[in-house]
Chimera marker file (.cmm) of the C-alpha trace (Angstrom):
<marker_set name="trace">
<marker id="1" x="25.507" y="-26.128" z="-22.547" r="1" g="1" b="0" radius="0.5"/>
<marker id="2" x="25.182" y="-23.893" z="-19.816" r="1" g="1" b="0" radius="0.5"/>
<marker id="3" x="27.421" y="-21.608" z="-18.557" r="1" g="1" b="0" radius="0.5"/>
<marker id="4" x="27.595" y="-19.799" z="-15.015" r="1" g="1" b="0" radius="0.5"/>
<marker id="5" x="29.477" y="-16.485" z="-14.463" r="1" g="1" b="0" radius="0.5"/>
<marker id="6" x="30.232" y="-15.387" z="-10.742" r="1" g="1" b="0" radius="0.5"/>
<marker id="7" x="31.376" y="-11.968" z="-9.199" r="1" g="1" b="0" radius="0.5"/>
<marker id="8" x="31.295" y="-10.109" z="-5.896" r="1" g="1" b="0" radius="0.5"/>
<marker id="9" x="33.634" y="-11.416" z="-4.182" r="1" g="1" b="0" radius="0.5"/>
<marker id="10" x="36.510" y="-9.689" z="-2.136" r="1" g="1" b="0" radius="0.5"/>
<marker id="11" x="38.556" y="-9.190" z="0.895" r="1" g="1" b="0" radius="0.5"/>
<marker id="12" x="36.321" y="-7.916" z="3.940" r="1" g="1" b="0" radius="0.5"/>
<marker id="13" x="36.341" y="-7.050" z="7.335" r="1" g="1" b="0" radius="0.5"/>
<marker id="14" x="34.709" y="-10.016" z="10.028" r="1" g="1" b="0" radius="0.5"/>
<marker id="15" x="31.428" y="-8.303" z="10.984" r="1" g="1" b="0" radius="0.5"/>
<marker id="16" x="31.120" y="-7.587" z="7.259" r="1" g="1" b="0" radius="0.5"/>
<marker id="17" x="28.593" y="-8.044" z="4.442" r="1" g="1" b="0" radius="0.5"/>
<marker id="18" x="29.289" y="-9.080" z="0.912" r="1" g="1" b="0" radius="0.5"/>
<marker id="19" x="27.162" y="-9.639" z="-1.666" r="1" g="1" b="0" radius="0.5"/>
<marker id="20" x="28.000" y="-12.186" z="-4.627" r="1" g="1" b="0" radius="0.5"/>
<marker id="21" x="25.925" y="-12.507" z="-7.815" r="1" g="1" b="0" radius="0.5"/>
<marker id="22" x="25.575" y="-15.090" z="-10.547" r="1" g="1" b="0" radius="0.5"/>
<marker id="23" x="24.272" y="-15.525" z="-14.074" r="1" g="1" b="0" radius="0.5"/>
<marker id="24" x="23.477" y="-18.300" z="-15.982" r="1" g="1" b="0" radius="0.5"/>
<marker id="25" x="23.761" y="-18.013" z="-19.992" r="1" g="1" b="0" radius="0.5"/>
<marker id="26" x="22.971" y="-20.793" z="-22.427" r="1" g="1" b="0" radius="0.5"/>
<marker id="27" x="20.232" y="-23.425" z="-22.273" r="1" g="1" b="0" radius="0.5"/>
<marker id="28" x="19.026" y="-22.982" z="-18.812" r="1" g="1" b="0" radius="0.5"/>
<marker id="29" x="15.607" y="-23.828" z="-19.490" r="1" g="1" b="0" radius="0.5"/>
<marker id="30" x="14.279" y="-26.435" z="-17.194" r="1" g="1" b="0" radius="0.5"/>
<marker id="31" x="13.033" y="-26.880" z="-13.627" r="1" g="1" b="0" radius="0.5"/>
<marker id="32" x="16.529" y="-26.812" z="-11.479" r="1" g="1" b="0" radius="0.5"/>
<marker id="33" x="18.157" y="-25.365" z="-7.913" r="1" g="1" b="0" radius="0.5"/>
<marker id="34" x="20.607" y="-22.532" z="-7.958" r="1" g="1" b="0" radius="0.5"/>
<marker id="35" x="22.465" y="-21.925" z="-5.562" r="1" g="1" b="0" radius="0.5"/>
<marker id="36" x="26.438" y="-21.922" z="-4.284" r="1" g="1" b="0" radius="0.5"/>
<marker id="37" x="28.825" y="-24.257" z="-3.070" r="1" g="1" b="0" radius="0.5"/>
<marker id="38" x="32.386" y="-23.380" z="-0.957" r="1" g="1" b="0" radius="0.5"/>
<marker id="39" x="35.670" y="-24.831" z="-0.397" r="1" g="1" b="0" radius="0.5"/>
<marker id="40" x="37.139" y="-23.305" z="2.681" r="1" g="1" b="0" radius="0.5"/>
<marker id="41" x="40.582" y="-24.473" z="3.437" r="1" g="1" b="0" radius="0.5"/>
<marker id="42" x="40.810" y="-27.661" z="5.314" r="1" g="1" b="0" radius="0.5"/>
<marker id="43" x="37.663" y="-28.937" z="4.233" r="1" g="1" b="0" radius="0.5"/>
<marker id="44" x="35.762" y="-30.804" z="1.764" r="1" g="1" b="0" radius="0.5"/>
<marker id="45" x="33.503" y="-28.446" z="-0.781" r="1" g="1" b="0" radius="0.5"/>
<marker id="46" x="30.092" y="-28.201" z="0.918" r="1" g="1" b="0" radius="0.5"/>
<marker id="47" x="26.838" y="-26.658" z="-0.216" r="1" g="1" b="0" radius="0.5"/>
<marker id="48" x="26.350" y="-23.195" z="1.567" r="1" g="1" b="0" radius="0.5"/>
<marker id="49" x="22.575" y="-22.466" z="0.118" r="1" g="1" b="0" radius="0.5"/>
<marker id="50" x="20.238" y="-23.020" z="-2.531" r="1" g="1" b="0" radius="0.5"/>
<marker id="51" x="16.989" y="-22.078" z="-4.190" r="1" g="1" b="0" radius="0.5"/>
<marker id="52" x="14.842" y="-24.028" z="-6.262" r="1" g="1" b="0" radius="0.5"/>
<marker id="53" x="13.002" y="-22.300" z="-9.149" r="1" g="1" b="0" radius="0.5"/>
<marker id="54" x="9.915" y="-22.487" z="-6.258" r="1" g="1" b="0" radius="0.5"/>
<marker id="55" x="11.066" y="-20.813" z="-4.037" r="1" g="1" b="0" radius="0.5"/>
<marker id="56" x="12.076" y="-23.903" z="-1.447" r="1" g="1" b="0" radius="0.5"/>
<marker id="57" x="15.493" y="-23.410" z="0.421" r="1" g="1" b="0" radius="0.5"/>
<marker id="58" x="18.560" y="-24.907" z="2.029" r="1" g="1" b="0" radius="0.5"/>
<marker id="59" x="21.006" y="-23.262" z="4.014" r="1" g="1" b="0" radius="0.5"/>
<marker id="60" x="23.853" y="-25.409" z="5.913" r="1" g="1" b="0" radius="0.5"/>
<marker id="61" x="23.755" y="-25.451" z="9.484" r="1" g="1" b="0" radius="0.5"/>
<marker id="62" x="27.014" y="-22.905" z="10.050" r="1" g="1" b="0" radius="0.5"/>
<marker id="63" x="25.462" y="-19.838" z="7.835" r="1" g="1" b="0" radius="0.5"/>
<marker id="64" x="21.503" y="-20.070" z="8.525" r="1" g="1" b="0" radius="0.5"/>
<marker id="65" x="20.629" y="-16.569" z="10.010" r="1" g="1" b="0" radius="0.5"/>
<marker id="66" x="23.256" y="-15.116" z="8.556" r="1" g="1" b="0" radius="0.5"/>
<marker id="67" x="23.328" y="-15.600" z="4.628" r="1" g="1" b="0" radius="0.5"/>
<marker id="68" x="20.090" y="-15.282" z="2.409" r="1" g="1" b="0" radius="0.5"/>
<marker id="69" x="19.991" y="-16.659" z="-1.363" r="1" g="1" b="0" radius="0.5"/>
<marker id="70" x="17.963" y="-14.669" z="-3.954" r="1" g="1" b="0" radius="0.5"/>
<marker id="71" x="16.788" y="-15.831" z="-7.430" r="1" g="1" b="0" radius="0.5"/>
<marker id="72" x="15.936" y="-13.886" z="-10.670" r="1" g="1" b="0" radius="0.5"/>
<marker id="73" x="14.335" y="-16.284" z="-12.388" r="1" g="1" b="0" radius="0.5"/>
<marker id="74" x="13.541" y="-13.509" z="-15.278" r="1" g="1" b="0" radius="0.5"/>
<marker id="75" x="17.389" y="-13.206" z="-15.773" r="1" g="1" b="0" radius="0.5"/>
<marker id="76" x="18.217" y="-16.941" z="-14.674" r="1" g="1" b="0" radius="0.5"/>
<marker id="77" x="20.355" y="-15.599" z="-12.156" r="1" g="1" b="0" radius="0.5"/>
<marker id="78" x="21.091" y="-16.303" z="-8.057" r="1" g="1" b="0" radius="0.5"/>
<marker id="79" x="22.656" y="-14.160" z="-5.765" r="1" g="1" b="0" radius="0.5"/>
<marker id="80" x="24.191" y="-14.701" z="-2.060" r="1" g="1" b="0" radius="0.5"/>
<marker id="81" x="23.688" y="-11.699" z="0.629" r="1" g="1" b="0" radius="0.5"/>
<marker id="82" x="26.213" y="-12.444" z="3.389" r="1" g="1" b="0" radius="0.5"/>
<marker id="83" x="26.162" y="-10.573" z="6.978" r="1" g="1" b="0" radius="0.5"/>
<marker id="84" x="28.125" y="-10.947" z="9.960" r="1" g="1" b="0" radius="0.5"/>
<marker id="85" x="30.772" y="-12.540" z="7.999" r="1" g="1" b="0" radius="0.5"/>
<marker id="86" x="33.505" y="-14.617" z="9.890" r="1" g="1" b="0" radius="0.5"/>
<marker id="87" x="37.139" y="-15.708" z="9.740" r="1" g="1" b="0" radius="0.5"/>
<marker id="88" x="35.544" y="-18.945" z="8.774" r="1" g="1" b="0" radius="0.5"/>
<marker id="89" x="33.867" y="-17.776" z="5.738" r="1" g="1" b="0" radius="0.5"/>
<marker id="90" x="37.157" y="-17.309" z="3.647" r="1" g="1" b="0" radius="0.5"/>
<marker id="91" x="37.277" y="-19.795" z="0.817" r="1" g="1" b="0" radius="0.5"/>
<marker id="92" x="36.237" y="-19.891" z="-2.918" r="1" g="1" b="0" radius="0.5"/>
<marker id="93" x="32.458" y="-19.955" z="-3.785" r="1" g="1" b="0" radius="0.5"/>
<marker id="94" x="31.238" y="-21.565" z="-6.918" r="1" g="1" b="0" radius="0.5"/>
<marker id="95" x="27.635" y="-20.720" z="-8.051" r="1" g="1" b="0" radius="0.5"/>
<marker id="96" x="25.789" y="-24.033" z="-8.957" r="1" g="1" b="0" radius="0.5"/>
<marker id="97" x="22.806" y="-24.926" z="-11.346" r="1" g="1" b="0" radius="0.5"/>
<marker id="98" x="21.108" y="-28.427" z="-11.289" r="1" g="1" b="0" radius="0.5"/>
<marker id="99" x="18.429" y="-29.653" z="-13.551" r="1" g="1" b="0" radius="0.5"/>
<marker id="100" x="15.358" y="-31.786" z="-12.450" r="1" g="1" b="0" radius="0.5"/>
<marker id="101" x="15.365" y="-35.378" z="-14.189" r="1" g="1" b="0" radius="0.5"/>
<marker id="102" x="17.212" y="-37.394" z="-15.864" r="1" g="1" b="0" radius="0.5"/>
<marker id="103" x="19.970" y="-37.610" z="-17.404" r="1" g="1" b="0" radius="0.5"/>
<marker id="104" x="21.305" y="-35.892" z="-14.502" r="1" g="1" b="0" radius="0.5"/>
<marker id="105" x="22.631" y="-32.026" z="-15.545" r="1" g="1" b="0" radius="0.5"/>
<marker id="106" x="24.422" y="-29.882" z="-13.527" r="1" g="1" b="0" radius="0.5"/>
<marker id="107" x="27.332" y="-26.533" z="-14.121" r="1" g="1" b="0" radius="0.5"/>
<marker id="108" x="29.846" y="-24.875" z="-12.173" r="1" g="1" b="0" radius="0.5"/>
<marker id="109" x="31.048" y="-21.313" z="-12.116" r="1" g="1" b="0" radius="0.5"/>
<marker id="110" x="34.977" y="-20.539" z="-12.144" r="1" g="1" b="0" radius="0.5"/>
<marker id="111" x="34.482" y="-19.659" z="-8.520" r="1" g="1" b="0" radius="0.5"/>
<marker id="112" x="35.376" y="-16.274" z="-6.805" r="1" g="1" b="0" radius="0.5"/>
<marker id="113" x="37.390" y="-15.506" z="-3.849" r="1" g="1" b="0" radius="0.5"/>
<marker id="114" x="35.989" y="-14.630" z="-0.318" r="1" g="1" b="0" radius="0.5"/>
<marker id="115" x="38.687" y="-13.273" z="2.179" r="1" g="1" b="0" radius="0.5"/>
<marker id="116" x="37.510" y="-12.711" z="6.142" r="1" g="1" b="0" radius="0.5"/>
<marker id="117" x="40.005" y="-10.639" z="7.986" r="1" g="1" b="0" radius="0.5"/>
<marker id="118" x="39.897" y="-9.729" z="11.134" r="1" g="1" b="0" radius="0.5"/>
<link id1="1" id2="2" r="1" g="1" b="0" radius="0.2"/>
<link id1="2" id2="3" r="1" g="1" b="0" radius="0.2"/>
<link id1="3" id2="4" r="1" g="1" b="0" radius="0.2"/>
<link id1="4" id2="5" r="1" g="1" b="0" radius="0.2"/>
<link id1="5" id2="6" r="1" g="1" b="0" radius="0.2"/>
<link id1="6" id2="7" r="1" g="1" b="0" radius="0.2"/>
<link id1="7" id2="8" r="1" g="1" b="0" radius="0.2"/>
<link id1="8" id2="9" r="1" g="1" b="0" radius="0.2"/>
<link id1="9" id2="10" r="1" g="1" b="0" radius="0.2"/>
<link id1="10" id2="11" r="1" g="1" b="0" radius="0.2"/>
<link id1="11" id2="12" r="1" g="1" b="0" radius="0.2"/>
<link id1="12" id2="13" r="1" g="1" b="0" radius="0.2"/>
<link id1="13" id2="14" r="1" g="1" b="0" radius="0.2"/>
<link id1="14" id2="15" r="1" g="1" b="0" radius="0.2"/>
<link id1="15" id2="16" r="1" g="1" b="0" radius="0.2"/>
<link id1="16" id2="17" r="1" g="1" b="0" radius="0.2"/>
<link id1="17" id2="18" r="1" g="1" b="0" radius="0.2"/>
<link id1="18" id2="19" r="1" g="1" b="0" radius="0.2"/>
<link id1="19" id2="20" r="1" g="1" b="0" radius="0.2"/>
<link id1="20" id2="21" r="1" g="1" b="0" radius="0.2"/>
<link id1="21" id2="22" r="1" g="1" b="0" radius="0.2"/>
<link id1="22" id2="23" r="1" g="1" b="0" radius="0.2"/>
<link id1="23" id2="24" r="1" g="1" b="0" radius="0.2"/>
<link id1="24" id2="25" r="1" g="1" b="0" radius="0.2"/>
<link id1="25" id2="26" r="1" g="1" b="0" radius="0.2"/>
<link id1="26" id2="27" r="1" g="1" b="0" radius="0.2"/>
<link id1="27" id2="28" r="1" g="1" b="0" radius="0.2"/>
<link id1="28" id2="29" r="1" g="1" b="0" radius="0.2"/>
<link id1="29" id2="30" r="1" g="1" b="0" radius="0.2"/>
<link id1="30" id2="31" r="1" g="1" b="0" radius="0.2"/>
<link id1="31" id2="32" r="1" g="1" b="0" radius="0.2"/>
<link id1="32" id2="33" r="1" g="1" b="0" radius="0.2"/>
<link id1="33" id2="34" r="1" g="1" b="0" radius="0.2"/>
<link id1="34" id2="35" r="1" g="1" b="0" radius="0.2"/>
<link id1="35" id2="36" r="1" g="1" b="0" radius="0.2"/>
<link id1="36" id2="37" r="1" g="1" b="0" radius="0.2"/>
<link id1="37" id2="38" r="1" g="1" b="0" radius="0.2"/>
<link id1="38" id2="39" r="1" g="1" b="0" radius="0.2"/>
<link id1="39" id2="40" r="1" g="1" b="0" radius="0.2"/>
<link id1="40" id2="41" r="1" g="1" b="0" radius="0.2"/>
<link id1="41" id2="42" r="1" g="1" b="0" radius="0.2"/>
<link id1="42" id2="43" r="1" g="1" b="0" radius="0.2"/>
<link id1="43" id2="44" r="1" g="1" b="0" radius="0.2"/>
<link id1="44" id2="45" r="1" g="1" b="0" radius="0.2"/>
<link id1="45" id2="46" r="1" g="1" b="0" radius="0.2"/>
<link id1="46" id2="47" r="1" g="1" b="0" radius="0.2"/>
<link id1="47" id2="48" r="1" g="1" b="0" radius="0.2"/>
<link id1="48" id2="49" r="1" g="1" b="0" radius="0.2"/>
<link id1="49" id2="50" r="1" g="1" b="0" radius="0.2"/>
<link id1="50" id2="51" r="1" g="1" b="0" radius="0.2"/>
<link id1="51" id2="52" r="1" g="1" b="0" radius="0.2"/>
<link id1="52" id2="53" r="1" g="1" b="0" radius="0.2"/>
<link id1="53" id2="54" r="1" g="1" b="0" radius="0.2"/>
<link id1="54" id2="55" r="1" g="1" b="0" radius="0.2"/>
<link id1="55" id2="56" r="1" g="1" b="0" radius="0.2"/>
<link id1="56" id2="57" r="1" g="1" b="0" radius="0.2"/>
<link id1="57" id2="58" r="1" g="1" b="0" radius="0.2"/>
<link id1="58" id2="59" r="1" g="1" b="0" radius="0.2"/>
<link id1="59" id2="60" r="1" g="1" b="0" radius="0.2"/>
<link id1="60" id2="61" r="1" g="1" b="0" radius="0.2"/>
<link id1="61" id2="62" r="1" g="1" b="0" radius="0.2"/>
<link id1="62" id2="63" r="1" g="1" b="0" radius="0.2"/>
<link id1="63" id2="64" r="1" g="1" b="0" radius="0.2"/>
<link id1="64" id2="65" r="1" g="1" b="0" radius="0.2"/>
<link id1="65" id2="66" r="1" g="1" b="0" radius="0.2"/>
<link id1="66" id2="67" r="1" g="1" b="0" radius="0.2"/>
<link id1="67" id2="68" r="1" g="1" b="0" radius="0.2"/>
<link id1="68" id2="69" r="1" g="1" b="0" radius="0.2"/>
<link id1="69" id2="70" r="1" g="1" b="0" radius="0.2"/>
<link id1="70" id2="71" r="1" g="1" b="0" radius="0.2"/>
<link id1="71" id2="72" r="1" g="1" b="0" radius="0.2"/>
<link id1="72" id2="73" r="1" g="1" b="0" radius="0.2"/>
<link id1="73" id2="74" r="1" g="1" b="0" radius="0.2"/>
<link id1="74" id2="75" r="1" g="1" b="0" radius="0.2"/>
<link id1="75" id2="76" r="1" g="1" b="0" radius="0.2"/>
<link id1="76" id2="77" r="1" g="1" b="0" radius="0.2"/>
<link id1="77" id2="78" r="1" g="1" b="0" radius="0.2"/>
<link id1="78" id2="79" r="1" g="1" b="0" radius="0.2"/>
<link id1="79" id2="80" r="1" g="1" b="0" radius="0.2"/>
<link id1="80" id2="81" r="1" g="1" b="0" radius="0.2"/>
<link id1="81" id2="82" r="1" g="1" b="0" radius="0.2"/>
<link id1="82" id2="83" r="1" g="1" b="0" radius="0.2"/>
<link id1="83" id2="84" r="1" g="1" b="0" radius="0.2"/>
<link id1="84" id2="85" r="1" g="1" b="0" radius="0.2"/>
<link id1="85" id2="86" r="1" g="1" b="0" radius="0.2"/>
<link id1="86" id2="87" r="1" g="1" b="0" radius="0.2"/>
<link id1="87" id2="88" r="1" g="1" b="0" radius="0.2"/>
<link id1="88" id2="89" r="1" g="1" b="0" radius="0.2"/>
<link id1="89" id2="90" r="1" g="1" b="0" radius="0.2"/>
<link id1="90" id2="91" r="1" g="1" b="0" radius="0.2"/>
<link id1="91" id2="92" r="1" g="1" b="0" radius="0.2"/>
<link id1="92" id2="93" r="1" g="1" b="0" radius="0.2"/>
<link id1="93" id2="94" r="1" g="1" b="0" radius="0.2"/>
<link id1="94" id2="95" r="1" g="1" b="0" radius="0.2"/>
<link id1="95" id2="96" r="1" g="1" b="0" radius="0.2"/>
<link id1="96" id2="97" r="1" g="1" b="0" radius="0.2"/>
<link id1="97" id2="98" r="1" g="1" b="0" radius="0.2"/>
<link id1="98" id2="99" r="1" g="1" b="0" radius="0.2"/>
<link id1="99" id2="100" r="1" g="1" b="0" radius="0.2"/>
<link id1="100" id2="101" r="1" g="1" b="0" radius="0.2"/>
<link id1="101" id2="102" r="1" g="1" b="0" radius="0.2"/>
<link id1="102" id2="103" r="1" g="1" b="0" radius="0.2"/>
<link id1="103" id2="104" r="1" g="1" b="0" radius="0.2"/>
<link id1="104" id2="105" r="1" g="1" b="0" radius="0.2"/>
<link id1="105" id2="106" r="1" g="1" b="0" radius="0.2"/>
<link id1="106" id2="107" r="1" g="1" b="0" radius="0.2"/>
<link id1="107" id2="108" r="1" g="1" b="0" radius="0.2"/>
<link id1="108" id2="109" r="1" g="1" b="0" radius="0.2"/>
<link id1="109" id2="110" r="1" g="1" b="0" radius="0.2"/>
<link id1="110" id2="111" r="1" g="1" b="0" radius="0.2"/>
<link id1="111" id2="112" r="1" g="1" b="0" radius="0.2"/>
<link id1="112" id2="113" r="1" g="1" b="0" radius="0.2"/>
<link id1="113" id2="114" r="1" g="1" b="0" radius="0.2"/>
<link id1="114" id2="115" r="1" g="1" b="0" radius="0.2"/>
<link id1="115" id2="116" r="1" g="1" b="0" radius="0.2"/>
<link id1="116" id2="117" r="1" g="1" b="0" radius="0.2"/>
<link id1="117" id2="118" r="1" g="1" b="0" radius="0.2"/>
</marker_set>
């Protein structure tokens, strides 16, 4: 069992950066992608980035240039710079873990709060 523990988030200023970071504890051994997921209000939970154990990423379409993901692969962890934040950036992000292979494995964090103001 695997279990992911998120922090960092917060209320911030558009403009803004915030910086969230999680860790993964248990039996993370395994190649897998990190990374975070969102649910912003009014939408469907979409994947925001992600970082394979590689170094390959993803980034959705509304935060490349403007958010980074980072892995510690020492301390199983991921972490999520965010600049220039927007209005639009306010919902809860949930850090992620997915193993390669099968059976398929995958984890969610609790989620933390992200608040945009203007």
């Amino acid at each position: 069992q695997v279990q992911l523990a998120e922090s960092g988030g917060g209320l911030v200023q558009a403009g803004g950066s915030l910086r969230l970071s999680c860790a993964a504890s248990g039996n993370s051994y395994g190649r897998n992608v990190m990374g975070w997921y969102r649910q912003v209000p009014g939408k469907q939970h979409e994947v925001v980035a992600q970082m394979y154990d590689a170094g390959d990423t993803y980034y959705a379409d509304s935060v490349k240039g403007r958010f980074t993901v980072m892995r510690d692969n020492a301390r199983s962890a991921v972490y999520l710079q965010m600049n220039s934040l927007k209005l639009e950036d306010t919902g809860v992000y949930y850090c992620h873990i997915e193993f390669i292979g099968a059976p398929r494995r995958q984890f969610w964090g609790q989620g933390t709060q992200v608040t945009v103001s203007s």
